[in-house]
N, C-alpha and C positions, 0 to 999 in steps of 0.2 A: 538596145536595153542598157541602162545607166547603172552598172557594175557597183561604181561606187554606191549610186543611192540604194544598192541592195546588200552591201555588203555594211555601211550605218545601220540601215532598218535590222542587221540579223545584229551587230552589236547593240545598239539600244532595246531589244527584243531581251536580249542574254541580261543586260542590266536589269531592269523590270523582274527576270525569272529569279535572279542574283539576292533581290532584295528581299524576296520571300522566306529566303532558307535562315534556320536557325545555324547559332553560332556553332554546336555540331556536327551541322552537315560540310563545313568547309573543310573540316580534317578528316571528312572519310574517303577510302578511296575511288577516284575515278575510273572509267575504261585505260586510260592511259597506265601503262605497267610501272610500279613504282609513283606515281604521282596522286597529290588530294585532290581535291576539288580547289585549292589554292592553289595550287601548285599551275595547274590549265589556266585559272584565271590569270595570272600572273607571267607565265608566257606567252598568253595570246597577246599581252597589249605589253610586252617586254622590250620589243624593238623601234617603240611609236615614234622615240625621241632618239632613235640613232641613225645617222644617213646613210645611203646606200655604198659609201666608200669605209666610212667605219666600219659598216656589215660585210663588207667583201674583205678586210682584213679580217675580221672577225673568223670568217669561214676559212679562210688561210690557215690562220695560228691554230683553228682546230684540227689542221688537215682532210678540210675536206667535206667533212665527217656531219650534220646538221645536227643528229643527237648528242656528239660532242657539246658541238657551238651551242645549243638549248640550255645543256645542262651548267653550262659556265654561266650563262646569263640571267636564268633563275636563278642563281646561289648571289650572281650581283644584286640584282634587283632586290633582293632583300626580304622581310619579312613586314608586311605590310597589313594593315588590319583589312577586314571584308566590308568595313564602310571605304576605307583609303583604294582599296581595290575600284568596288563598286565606281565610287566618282570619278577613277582615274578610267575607266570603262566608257563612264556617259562622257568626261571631257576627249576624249581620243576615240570617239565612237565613229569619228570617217577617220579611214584607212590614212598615212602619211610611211614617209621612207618605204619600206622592204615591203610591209602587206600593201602599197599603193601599187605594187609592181605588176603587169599584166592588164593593164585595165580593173585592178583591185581585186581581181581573180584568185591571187593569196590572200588576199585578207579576209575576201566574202568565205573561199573554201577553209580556210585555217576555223574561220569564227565558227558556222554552220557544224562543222565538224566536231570542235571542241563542246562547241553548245550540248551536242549531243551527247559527247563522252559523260558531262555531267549527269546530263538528264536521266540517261538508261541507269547510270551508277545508282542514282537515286530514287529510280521508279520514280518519274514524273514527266510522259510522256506529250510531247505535244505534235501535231499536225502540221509540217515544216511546210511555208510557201513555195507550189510548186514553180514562180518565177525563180525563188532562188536556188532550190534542190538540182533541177536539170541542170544550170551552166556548170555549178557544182560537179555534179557526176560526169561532163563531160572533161572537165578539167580534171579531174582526181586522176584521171586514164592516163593522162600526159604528166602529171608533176612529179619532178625528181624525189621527193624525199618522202613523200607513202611508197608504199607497196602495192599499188593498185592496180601498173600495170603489169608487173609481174605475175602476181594473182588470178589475172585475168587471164594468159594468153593462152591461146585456145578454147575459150569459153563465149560462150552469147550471154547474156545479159538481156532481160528480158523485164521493167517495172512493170507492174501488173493495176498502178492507182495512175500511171504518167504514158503520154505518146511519149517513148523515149526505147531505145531500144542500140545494144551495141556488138561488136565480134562480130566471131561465126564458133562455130564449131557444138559441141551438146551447151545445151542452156541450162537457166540457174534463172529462175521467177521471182519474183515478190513485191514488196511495195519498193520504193524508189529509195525509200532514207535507209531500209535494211541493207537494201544490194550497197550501198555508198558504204555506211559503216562497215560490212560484213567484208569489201574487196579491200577497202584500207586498214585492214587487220583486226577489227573487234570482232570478236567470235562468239560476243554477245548475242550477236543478228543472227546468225548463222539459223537457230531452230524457224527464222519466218520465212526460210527461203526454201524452194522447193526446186527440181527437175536433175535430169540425170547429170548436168554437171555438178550438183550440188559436190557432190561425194569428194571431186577435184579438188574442187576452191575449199572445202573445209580442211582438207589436210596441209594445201598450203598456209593456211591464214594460224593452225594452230602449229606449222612448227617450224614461222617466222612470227607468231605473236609472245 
């Protein structure tokens, strides 16, 4: 499966959704704590043009920290309009530097992800391809700077729309893009999800969200 060309199709996907919204909805708030709906576009395609040894300084001088390093690089990146965003979206829409990393595994998960933050923010849901949802959820379990595996441990995971299926331990059901939002901290998803480990993973995800 070509990562890359799935991780373009979810950014050019995110453009297209981008261009619908009125000039209001860019400044409301997203899933992301503290951040607008500008604020996600603008760090997902924040590192497009910096290399992988800039970015490893980068993470240095923050100590470490990635919400650190984020929150330096959105204040660089600037204030940019929602058309300037948009086209910097469709021109950078295959993965380069940092999100190329993995077999574009960050950039398909970051984008996918983000997409999402907006979209629930906004009530405007859509039907994520389940080519790109699964490598997604499989990777979200392993990546350092969500909380997913955390969240997770000792829990089953069980998508209820996808063959997909993870853990052990009491399960926690639902559709595939719930379970993924709901282990990486929105506690937005939390009501679509259903089974006796619910109860676990809700108290973690709300007192590390």
């Amino acid at each position: 499966m070509d990562r890359t060309a799935l991780a373009t199709a979810e950014r050019k996907d995110l453009a297209d959704f981008l261009e619908t919204l009125e000039p209001e909805h860019w400044e409301r708030p997203s899933l992301c704590s503290g951040w607008t709906v500008r604020d996600v576009v603008a760090h997902l395609i924040s590192y497009e043009e910096i290399g992988l040894g800039e970015f490893a300084g980068r993470f240095l001088r923050a100590g470490f920290r990635f919400g650190r390093m984020n929150a330096r690089r959105l204040r660089e990146f600037g204030e940019r309009s929602p058309g300037e965003l948009v086209a910097y979206v469709r021109a950078h829409a295959r993965p380069s530097g940092p999100t190329a990393m993995a077999d574009a595994r960050i950039g398909l998960t970051d984008g996918l992800i983000h997409h999402q933050d907006i979209r629930r923010a906004l009530g405007r849901p859509r039907e994520v391809p389940a080519e790109r949802l699964t490598p997604v959820l499989d990777f979200a379990l392993m990546a350092p700077p969500l909380p997913a595996r955390r969240n997770v441990r000792g829990l089953r995971l069980v998508a209820t729309d996808l063959d997909w299926s993870r853990g052990s331990g009491e399960a926690v059901t639902g559709p595939g893009e719930a379970l993924l939002m709901a282990v990486c901290g929105r506690a937005d998803a939390l009501s679509e999800l259903t089974g006796p480990g619910l109860a676990t993973l809700e108290s973690r995800v709300r007192r590390t969200g």
